[in-house]
Every structure is written in C-alpha cells, then in structure tokens.
C-alpha positions as CSV (number, residue, x, y, z in Angstrom):
1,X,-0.6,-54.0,23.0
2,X,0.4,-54.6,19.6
3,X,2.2,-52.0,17.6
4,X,1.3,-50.2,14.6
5,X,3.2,-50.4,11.6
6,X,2.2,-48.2,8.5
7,X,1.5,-50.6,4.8
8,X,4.0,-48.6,2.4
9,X,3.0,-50.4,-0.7
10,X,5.0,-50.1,-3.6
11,X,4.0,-48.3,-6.6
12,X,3.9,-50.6,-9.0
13,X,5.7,-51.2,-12.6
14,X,6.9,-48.3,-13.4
15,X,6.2,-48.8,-17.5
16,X,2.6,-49.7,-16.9
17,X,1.3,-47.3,-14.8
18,X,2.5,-43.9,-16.4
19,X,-0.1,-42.9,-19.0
20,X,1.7,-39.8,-19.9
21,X,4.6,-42.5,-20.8
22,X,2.6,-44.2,-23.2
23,X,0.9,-41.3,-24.6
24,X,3.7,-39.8,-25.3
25,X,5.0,-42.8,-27.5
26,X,1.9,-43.0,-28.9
27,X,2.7,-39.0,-30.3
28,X,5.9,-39.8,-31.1
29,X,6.6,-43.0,-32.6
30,X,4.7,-45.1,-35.6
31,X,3.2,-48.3,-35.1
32,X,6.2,-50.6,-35.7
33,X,8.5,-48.4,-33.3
34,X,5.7,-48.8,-30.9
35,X,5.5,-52.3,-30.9
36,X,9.4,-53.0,-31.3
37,X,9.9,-50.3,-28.0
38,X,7.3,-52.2,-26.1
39,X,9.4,-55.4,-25.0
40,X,12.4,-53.4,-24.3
41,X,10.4,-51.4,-21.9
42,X,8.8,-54.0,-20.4
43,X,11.6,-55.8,-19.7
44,X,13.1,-53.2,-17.8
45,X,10.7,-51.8,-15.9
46,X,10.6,-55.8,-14.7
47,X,13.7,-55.2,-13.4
48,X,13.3,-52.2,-11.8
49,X,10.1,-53.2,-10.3
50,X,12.5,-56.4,-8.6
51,X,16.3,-56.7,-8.5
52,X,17.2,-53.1,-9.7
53,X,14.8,-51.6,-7.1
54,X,17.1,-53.8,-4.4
55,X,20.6,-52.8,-5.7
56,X,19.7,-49.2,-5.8
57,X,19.2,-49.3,-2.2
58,X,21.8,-51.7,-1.7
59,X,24.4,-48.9,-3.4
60,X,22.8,-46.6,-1.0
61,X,23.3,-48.5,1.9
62,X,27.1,-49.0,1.0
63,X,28.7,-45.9,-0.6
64,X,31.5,-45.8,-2.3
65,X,35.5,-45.8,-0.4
66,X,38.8,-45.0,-1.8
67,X,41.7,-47.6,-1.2
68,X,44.4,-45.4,-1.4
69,X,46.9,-47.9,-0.8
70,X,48.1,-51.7,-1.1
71,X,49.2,-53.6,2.0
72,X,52.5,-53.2,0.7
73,X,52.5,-49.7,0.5
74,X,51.7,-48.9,-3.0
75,X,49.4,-46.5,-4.3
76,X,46.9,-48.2,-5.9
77,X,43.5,-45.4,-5.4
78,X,41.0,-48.1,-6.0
79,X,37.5,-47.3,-5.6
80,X,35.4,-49.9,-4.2
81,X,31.8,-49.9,-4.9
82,X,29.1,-51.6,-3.5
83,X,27.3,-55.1,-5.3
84,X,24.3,-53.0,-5.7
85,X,26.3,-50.8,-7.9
86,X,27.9,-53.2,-9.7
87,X,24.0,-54.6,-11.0
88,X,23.1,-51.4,-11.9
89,X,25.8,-51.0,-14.2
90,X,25.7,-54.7,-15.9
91,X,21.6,-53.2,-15.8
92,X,22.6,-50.1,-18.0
93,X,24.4,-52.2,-20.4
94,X,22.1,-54.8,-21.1
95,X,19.2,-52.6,-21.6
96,X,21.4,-50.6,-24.1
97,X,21.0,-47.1,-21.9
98,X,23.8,-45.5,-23.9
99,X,23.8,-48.1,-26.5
100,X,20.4,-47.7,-28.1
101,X,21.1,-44.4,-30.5
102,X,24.8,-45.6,-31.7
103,X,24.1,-49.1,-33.0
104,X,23.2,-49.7,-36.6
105,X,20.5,-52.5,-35.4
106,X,18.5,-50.0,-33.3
107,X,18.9,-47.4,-35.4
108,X,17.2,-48.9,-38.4
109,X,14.1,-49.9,-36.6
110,X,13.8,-46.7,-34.7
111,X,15.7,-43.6,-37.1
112,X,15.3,-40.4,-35.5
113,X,13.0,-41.9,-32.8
114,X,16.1,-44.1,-31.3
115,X,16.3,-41.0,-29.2
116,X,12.6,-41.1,-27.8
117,X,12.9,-44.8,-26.7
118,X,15.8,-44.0,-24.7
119,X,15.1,-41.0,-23.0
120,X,11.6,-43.6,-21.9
121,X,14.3,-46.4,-20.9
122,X,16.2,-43.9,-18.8
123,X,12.6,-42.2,-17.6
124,X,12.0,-45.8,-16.1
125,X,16.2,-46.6,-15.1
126,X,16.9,-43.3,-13.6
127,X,14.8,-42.7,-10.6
128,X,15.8,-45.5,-8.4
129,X,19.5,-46.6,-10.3
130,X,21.3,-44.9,-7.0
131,X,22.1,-41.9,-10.0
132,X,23.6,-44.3,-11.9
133,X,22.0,-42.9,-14.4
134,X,25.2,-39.7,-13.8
135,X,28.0,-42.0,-15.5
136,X,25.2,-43.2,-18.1
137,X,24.9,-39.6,-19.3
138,X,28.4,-38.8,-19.3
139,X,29.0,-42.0,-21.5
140,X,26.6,-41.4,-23.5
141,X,28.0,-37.8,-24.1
142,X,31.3,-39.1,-24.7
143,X,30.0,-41.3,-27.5
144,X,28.7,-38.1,-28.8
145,X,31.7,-36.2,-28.9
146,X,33.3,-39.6,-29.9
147,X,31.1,-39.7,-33.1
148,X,32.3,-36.3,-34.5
149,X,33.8,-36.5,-37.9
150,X,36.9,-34.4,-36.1
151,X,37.8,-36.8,-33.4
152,X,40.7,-39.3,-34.8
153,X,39.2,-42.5,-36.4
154,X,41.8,-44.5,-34.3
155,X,40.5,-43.0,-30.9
156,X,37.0,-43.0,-32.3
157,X,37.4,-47.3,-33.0
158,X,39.1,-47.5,-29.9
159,X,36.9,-46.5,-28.0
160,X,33.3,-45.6,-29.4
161,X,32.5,-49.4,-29.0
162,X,33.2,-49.8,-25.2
163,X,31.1,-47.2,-24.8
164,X,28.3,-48.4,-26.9
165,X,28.5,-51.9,-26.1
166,X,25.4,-53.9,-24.5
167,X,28.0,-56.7,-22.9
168,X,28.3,-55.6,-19.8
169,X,31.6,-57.4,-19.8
170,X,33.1,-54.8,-22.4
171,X,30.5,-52.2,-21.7
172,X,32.4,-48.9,-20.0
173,X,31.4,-45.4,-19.1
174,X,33.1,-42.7,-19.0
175,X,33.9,-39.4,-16.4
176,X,33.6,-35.6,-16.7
177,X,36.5,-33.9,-16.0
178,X,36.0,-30.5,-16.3
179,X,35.5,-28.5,-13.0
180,X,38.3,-26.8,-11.5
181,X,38.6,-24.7,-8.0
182,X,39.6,-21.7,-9.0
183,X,36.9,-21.1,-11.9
184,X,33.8,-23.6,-11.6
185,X,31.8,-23.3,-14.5
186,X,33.6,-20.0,-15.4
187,X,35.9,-22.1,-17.7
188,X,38.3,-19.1,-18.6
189,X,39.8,-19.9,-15.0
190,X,41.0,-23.4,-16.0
191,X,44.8,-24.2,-15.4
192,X,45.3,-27.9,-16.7
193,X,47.8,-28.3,-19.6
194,X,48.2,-30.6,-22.6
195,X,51.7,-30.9,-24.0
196,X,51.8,-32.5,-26.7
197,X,54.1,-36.1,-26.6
198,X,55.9,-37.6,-29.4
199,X,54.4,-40.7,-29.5
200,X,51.0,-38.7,-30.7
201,X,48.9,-38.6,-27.7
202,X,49.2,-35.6,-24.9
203,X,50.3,-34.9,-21.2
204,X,47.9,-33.7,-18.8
205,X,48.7,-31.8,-15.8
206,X,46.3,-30.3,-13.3
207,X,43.7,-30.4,-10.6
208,X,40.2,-31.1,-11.3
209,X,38.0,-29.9,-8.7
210,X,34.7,-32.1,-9.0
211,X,34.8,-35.5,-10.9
212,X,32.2,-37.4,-11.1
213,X,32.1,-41.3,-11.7
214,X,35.6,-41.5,-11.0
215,X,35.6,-45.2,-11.2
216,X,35.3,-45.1,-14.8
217,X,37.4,-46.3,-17.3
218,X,37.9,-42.8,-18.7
219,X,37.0,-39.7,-18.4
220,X,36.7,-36.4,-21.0
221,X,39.0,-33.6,-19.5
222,X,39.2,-30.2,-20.4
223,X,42.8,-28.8,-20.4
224,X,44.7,-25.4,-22.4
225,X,46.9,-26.6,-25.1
226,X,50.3,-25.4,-24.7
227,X,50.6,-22.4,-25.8
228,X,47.1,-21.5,-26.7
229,X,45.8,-18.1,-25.5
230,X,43.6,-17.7,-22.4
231,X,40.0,-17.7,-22.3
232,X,37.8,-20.6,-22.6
233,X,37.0,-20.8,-26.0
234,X,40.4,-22.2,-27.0
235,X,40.5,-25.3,-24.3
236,X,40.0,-28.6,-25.7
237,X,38.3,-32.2,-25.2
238,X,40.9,-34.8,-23.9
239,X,40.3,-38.3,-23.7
240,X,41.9,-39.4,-19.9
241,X,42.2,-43.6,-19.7
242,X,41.4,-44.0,-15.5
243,X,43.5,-47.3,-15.4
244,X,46.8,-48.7,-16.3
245,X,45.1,-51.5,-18.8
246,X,44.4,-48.1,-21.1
247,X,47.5,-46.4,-20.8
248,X,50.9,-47.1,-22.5
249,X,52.6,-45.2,-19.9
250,X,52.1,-47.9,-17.7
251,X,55.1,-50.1,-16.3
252,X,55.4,-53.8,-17.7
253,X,53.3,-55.8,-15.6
254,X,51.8,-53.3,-13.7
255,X,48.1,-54.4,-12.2
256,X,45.4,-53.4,-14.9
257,X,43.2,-52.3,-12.3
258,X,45.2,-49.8,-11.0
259,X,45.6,-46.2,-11.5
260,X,46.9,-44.9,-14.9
261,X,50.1,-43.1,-14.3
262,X,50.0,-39.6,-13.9
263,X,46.2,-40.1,-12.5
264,X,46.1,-39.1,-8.6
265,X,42.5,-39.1,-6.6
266,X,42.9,-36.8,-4.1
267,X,39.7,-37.7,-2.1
268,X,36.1,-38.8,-2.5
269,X,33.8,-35.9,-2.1
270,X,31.3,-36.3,1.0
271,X,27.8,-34.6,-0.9
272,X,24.7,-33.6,0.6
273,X,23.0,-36.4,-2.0
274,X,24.0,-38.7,-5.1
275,X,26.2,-40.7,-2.2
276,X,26.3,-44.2,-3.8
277,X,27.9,-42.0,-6.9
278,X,32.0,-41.9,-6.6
279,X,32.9,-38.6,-6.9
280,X,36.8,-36.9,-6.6
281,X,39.1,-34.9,-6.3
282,X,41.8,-35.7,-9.1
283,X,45.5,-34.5,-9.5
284,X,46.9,-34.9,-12.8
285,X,50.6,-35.0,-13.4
286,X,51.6,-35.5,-17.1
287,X,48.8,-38.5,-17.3
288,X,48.2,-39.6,-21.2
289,X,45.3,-38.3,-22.7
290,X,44.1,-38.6,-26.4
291,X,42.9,-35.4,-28.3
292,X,39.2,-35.5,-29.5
293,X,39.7,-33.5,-32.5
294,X,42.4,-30.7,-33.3
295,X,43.5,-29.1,-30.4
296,X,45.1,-26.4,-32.6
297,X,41.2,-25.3,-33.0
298,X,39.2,-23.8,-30.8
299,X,37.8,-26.8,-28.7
300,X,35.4,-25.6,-26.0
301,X,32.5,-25.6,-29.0
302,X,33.9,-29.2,-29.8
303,X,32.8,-29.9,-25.6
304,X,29.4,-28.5,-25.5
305,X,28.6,-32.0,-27.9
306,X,29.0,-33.9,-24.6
307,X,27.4,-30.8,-22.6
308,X,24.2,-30.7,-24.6
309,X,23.9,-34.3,-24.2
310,X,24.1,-34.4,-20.2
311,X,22.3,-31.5,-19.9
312,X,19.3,-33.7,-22.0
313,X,20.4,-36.4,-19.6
314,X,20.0,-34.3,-16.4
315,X,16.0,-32.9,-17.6
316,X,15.5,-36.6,-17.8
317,X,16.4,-37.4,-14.3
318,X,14.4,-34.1,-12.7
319,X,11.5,-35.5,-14.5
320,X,11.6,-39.2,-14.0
321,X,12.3,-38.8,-10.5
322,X,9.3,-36.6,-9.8
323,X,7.2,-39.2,-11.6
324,X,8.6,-41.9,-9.3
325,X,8.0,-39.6,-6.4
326,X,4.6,-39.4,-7.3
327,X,3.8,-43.0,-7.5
328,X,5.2,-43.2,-4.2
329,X,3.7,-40.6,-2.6
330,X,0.4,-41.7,-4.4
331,X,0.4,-45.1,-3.2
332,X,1.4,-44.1,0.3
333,X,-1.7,-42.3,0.2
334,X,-3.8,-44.8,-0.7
335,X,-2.9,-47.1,2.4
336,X,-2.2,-44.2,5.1
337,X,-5.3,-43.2,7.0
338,X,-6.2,-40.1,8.8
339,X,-9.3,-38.3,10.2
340,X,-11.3,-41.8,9.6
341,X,-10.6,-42.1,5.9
342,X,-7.8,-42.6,3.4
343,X,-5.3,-39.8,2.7
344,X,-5.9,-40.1,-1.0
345,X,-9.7,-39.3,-0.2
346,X,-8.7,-36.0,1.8
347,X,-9.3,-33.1,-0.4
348,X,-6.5,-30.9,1.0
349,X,-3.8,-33.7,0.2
350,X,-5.7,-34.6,-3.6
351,X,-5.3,-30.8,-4.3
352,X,-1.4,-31.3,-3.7
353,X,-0.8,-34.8,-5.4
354,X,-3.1,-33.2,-8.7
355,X,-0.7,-30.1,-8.5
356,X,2.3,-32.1,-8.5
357,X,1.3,-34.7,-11.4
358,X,0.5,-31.5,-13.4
359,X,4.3,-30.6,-12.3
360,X,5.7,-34.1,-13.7
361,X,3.7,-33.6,-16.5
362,X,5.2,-30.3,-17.7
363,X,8.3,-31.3,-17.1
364,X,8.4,-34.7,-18.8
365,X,7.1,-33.3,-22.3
366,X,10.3,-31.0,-21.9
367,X,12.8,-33.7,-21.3
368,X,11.1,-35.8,-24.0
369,X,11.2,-32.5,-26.5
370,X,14.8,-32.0,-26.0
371,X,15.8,-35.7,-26.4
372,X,12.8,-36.2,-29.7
373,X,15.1,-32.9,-31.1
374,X,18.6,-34.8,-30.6
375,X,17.3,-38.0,-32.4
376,X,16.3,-35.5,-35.3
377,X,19.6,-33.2,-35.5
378,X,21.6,-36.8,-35.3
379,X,19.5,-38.6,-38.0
380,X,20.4,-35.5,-40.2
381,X,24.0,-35.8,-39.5
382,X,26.7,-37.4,-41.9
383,X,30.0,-38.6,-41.4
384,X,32.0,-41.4,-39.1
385,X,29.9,-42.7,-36.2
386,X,27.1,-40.7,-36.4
387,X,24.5,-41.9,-34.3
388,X,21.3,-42.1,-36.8
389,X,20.7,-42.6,-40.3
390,X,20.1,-39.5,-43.2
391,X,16.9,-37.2,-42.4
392,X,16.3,-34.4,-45.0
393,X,18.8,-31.9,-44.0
394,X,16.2,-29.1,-43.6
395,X,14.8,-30.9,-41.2
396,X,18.0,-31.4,-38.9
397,X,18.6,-27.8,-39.4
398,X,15.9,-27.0,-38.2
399,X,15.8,-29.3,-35.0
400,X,19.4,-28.2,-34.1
401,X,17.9,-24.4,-34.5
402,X,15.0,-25.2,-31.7
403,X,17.6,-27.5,-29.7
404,X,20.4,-24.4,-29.5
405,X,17.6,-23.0,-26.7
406,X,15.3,-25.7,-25.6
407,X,18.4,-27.5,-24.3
408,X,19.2,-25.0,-22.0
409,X,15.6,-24.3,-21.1
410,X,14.5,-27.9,-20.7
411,X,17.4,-28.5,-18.1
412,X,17.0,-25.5,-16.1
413,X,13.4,-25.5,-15.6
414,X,13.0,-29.2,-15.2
415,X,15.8,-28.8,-12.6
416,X,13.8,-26.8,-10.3
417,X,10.7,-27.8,-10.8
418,X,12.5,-31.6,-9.5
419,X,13.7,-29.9,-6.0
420,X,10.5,-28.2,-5.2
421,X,8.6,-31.4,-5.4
422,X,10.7,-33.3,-3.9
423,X,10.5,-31.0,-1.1
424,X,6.6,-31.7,-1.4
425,X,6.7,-35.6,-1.3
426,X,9.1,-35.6,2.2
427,X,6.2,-33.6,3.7
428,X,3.4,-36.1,2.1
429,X,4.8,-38.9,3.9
430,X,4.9,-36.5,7.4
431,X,7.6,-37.5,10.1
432,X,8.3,-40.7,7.8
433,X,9.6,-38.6,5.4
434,X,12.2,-36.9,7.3
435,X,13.7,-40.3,8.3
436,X,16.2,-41.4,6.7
437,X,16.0,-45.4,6.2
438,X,12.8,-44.8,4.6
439,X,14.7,-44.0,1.3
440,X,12.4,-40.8,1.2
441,X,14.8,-38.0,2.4
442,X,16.8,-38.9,-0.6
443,X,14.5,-37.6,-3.1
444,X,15.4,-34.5,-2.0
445,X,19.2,-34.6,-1.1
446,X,19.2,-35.9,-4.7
447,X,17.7,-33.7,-6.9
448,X,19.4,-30.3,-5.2
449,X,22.1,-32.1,-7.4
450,X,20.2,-31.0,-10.5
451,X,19.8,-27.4,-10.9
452,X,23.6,-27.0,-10.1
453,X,25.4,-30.1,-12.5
454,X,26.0,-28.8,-15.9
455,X,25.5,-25.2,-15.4
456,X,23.4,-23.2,-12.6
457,X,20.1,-21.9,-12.9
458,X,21.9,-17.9,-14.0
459,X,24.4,-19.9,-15.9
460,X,21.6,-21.8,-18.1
461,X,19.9,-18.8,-18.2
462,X,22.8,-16.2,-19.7
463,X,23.5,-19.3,-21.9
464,X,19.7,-18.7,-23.2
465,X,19.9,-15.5,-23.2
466,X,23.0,-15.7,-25.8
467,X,21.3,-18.1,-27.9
468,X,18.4,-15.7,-28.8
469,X,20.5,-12.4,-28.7
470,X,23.5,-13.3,-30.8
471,X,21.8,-17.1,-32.7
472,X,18.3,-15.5,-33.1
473,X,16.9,-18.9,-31.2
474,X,13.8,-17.6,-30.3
475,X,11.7,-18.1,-33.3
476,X,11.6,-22.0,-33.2
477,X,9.9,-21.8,-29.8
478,X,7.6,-18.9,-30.6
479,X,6.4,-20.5,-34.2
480,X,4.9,-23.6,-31.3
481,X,4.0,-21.7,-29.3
482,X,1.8,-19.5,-31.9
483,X,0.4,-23.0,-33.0
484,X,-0.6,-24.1,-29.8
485,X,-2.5,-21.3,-29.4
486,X,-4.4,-22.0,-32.5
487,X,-4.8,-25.7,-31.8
488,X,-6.1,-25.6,-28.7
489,X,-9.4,-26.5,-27.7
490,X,-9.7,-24.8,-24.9
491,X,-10.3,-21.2,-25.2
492,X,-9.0,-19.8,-21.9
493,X,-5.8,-22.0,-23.1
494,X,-5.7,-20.5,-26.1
495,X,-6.3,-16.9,-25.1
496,X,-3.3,-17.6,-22.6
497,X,-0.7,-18.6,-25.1
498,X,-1.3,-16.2,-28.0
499,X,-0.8,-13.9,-25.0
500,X,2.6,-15.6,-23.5
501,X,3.3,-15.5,-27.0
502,X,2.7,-11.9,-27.2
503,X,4.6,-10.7,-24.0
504,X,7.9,-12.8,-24.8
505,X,7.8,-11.0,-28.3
506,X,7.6,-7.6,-26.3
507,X,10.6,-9.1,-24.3
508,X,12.4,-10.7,-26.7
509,X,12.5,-6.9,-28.2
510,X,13.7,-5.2,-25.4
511,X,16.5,-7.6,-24.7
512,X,17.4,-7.2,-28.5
513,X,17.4,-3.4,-28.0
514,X,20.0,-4.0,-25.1
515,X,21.4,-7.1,-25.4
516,X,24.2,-6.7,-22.9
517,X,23.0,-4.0,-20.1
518,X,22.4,-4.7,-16.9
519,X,18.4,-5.0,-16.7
520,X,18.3,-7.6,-19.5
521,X,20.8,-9.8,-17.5
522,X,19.4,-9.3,-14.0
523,X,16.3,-10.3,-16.3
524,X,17.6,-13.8,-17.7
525,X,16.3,-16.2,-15.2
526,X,13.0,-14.9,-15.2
527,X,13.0,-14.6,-18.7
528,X,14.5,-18.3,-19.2
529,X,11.7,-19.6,-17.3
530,X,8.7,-18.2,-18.8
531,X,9.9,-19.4,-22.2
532,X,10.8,-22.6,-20.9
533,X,7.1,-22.8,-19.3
534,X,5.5,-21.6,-22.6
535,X,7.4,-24.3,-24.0
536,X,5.9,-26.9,-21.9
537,X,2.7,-25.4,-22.5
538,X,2.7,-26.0,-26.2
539,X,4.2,-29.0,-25.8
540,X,1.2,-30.5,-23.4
541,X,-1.4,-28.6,-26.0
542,X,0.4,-30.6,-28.8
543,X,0.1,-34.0,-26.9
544,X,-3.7,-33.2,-25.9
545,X,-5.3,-36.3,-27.5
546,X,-7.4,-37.4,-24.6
547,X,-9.0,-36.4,-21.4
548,X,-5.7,-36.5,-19.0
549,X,-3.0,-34.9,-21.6
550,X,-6.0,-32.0,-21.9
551,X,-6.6,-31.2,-18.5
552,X,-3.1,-31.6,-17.9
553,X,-2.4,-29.1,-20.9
554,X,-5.1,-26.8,-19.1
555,X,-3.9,-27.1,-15.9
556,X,-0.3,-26.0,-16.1
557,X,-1.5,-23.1,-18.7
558,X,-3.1,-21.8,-15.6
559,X,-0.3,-22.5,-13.2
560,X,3.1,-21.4,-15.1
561,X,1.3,-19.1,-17.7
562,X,-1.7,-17.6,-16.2
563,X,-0.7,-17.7,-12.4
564,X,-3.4,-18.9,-11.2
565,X,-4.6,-21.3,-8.5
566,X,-5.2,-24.9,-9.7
567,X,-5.6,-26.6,-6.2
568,X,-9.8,-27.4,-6.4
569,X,-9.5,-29.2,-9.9
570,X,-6.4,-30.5,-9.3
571,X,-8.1,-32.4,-6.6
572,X,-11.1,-33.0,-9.2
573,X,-8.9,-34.3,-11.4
574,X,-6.2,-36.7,-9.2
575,X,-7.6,-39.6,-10.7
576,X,-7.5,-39.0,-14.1
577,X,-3.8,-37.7,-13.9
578,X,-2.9,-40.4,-11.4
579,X,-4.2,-42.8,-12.5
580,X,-2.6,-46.3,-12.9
C-alpha cells in the first residue's frame, strides 16, 4: 500500500501576492516612488521566494556555537555561524535593509517615503531571514543614533558607512548591549562603568546580561560614566568594537578576527525561539568603547534614538511574520482535504483564516504608520548624517509629536497580536504543526520573542502612559481618529469610532486627574491597547480605497473596537482578504 504524503505548496512571491502591500504603497507613495520601489521589491521577494527561503532554514538547521578557544590554548570566542546565515546577511546588504534611508541616492528619489519602502523590503526579508532581520534593526538603530548632530564626526565617519553600506564586503551591523541581570529593563540597576582614557576613547567594565547578534562588529552599550549619579537617566550610549581589527588596544599582530580586548562572551544563550540568532552573555573588563555624544549629559534620552528605531523594527517583524503565516497557512489549506472537500472550502476553518487576515491587516497599517512617521520626523531633521532631506519643520514636529506614542503602541500591540496567531497557524496545520521539521512550530517559538525585546507589554504600556500624562501625546492620535470617524463610509464604522473616540477622551481625563495612583497604572495595558486598536482602526479607514481595505477597515472596527464576533463574514469575505 502506498503511503500518503500531504502537498504543502508554497505560498508564493511574497511581493505579489499581498494586496494590502501594494495598497498601502499605492496610499503612501507618488507615482515615481512607486515605480522606482517596484524593482527593488521585486527583486527581493525573488530571492526570498528561492535561495533566501533555503538559507533561512539552512541557519535554522545549524545554529550558532561559540569557539571558546584555539587548539593552542588561546581564547579566541569565535562565533561560528551557519552558510545560511552568512547569505542572509550578504542578502540584507545588497538589498540596502539598513541602507536605504541613509544614502543620499535613495533619499532623493524617495524623501520622507525612504522609510515606507523599507519597512515593505523588511515586510518581505523579515519573516523567513532566520530573525536576521534582529541585527538589521539594531544596525539600523545604531545609524540612527550615529547620525545625531552630538555623536563625534570622527566616530560618526568611522563608522556610519559600514553600517550603511550595500557591499556586503564592508557592510556590518551592529549589537545591543544594554540588558543587565540585576535590573532588566529597569535601567536604574545597571552597574557597567566608563572611565574615561587618555587617548580620548573610554573603558568599559561590566556584565551584560542578554546580547544579541553577538557576532557583530560592534555593539551600542549602555554603561554609568564615572562619577555620574545613579538612576538611569544619566547612563550613556557607548560604541563597543566586537573584534581586535576595531580596537587599538589590540596587541601587534594579533588575529583581526578575534575578540577585542577586554570583550569576554560568557556563553551563548539557549532560547525557546530566534535559535539561528547568536545571542550572549558578555563580560566586559576595561574593553574600548567610543562615546556617542557627551557623556557629561544625560545620555539615556540620547539611547531611546536607537530604541524607537528597533522598537519600529520589531512591529515590523510581528506583522510580516503573521502575513507569511497566513500565506502558509492559506495555501496549506488549499491542498489539505478533509470531510470530502478542501479545507479552504470548510466554513469553520474560512471563518479563522478571514479573522486572522483581518489581524495582519491591523497590525501592518500600524508598523507601516510608525515607520511612514520616522521617514517624516527624519526628512525634517538638520544637521550631520541625517537620514532624509529638509521637510517643512511643522511638519516633522508634528510627526515626532504622533510618533512619541504610536511607537510604543505600534510595538506592543503588534507584538501580541503576532503570538496569538501564531498560536492559530500551528493548530491550522493540525499534528503537522506541532512537529518540528516542518518549520511550523517556529512561528510561534519566534514571535514569543516579540512582546518581550525592547520593553514588555506593562513596560510599553507605562511608557505610553508617560507620553500622554507628562508630553500631552494623545491629541495626535485622537485628531485621526476623529477624522476617521467622519470619513468613513460605513455608518456602524463610523458610529464606533466617534464613540472609541469619545470613551478614550473620558479616559484620557481620568488618568490626567490621577496621573500617578494606582488605578490609572493597573489601567495602562488596557488603556495602551485600546488606543493602539483605535489607531489601527483609523488607519484601515484612511487606507479604505477599495473593496478589501473596506471590509478589512469594518471588520477589525467590530473586532478590537466594537467586540463583536466577525467569524460568519470573515468566512464571506476570505477571498477578498486572501486573495493572491
């Protein structure tokens, strides 16, 4: 008897089969944008669709080791990475992941929309780059923090370019060295010192608890300048060179590969996902480091450049990957059968796969926002290295105003909405899903990753919650919301946002009456949410300019606003919101 074997067909190029993808570009960019993104996007999603798709499992196949030491005895804490990696980096490079909103070329043809055609590169790199697409974030960060008219133009040209460039010969990326045992992400607790060295750069010493992309050629540490106060507010940025090629303090002739001195890795960290991603322990013991900007100043607001940036980065990923998941989960469906017919025919599985496209499609207008709002506070920006040309300044003003709390809100909503469908596509692919060559059980070892990296659920949250209590941040978000409610064509839509809008006022007010007692920060995460979800809301009313972005606005108005039941016309509408 012969024996079965379940078609999984793949899902197809990833750039030509998302309508919400090219809808949104369609919103976002002119014409001759469009046309110059097209090729660029095209060409990668080739790639993904071929030899990227095979390196990401080869990285996943063969995770990362540490090489402590030489046959000779010397400590050499080499991290050895798989081929599979190694192509998704050169990948990431070429395609100008980090590159794109930096370079003078791109930025002419694309101004403040340099931004949006990135975050749609990443939205096709990301889902199946083995989270490569962690030390493309933190790169691009750095570059960020890098660009500030503070940071030393010395360091700045030193470095900025690696970062930037699309040779993946030169090309680098960079760590985030920030988490320490003893605190987490309560930064107050951090215990690494910078001295500061007469030959103009700085001494680190301590122990960093959780560093990721440790095989990087640096890495952005915080540390307490000597004698600075405590608290977090006065730690500072540090630039950390990984190897000895970057480091002066290295011995004549020592091996360029190998460790910087001062620069320990303790251990690689053994994670419940993200396993092709090399992540340590690290010990640092006087190890040069390069100030980015006046460590005599405050420098924790200096960080939160790179922090805004990952936490954009990290919205991104939640959403791309539950698009991918979908189109996997979609096509399985199309070539399992059960009960006589085709799983995509059975109602009770087309009311799940509607309800989760209507998911992906609240949370990609969020990542898209948040990135569409960088490219605009960046094009307003002046001074060396910034990343965009002049927009009025009004204009960035007011984007940085909206970004303060959509940032925050984009990341933490995104970040949960990623884990609970990726708990849903395991169960649409039954038994199958729960084993783990199928690549499947990844989906959702991986994105447990994202509501935790860059700040918690609570800890987005009480950020939010201190951007509209003490900035006043709310009003950007309520002013769209107020104007979805009058655009929309929907009635029932619009009925539900002018009331969201009304009950977040009544909130907003209560929070303002009480700003620090107990009730209004038990009251945070919900809070966070429902503005993040009204956000979406407008967002999708906004983008409504044809039958799918409509019912999709509609849809997820009912879900996350109204809370009601969407199953039935999800399943009505799976092919219009699927389709291909």
């Amino acid at each position: 008897m012969d024996r079965y074997v379940q078609p999984v067909p793949a899902p197809g190029d990833p750039y030509r089969t998302d309508w919400l993808l090219d809808a949104w570009l369609r919103r976002h960019l002119d014409p001759a944008a469009r046309t110059a993104a097209r090729p660029r996007l095209a060409d990668l999603a080739a790639e993904v669709d071929g030899p990227l798709r095979a390196a990401h499992a080869d990285a996943e196949r063969h995770p990362p080791q540490l090489v402590r030491y030489d046959p000779w005895g010397a400590r050499i804490d080499r991290i050895d990475t798989a081929a599979g990696w190694q192509r998704l980096r050169a990948a990431a490079a070429h395609h100008g992941l980090v590159a794109l909103p930096y370079r003078a070329d791109t930025r002419a043809v694309f101004g403040p929309g340099a931004r949006i055609v990135q975050h749609a590169l990443l939205h096709l790199y990301a889902p199946e780059s083995a989270t490569f697409s962690c030390p493309v974030a933190m790169a691009d960060g750095a570059a960020a923090l890098l660009s500030r008219p503070d940071v030393d133009p010395a360091v700045r040209d030193a470095w900025l370019p690696r970062l930037t460039s699309t040779d993946p010969d030169v090309a680098v990326t960079s760590g985030q060295w920030m988490t320490e045992a003893q605190g987490g992400s309560d930064l107050a607790g951090s215990t690494t010192v910078a001295q500061p060295a007469g030959d103009g750069g700085w001494r680190l010493t301590g122990q960093k608890w959780f560093c990721s992309a440790v095989d990087s050629a640096l890495a952005v540490a915080l540390a307490r300048p000597a004698g600075a106060g405590a608290g977090s507010r006065v730690l500072a940025p540090f630039l950390v060179p990984r190897y000895a090629a970057d480091s002066p303090l290295a011995a004549a002739g020592a091996d360029p590969a190998g460790p910087a001195p001062g620069v320990r890795v303790h251990r690689l960290k053994d994670k419940l996902g993200t396993r092709a991603l090399p992540t340590a322990e690290v010990g640092l013991d006087s190890a040069y480091a390069l100030a980015l900007g006046d460590p005599d100043r405050p420098g924790l607001a200096r960080a939160m450049t790179l922090v805004v940036v990952t936490r954009l980065h990290n919205a991104s990923a939640a959403a791309s990957g539950m698009r991918r998941g979908l189109a996997y989960a979609h096509a399985y469906a199309t070539a399992r059968r059960v009960a006589g017919g085709r799983l995509v025919d059975s109602p009770a599985h087309r009311g799940v796969l509607g309800t989760l496209a209507v998911d992906t499609a609240g949370a990609f207008v969020l990542a898209g926002h948040v990135f569409a709002l960088l490219g605009r506070v960046e094009a307003g920006a002046a001074g060396p290295g910034s990343p965009a040309g002049p927009e009025p300044v009004g204009g960035a003003r007011d984007a940085a105003a909206e970004l303060r709390l959509a940032a925050p809100l984009a990341k933490l909503a995104t970040g949960r909405l990623a884990v609970a469908a990726a708990s849903e596509y395991v169960e649409c692919f039954g038994g199958a899903g729960y084993v783990e060559d199928t690549g499947v059980p990844r989906l959702l070892r991986d994105a447990q990753v994202l509501p935790i990296w860059e700040g918690t659920t609570t800890v987005l949250a009480l950020d939010a919650l201190r951007a509209v209590t003490r900035e006043h941040a709310a009003g950007p978000l309520l002013a769209r919301v107020d104007r979805a409610a009058t655009a929309a064509s929907d009635p029932e839509v619009a009925a539900t946002l002018a009331d969201t809008a009304g009950r977040l006022r009544e909130d907003l007010k209560r929070v303002a009456a009480d700003p620090g007692g107990a009730a209004t920060v038990a009251g945070a995460r919900p809070l966070a949410l429902r503005m993040a979800y009204a956000l979406a809301a407008a967002l999708l009313v906004d983008l409504a300019d044809g039958e799918a972005t409509r019912v999709a606005a509609g849809l997820w108005t009912r879900r996350w606003l109204a809370g009601g039941d969407i199953a039935v016309d999800a399943h009505r509408h799976l092919d219009l919101l699927s389709r291909r």
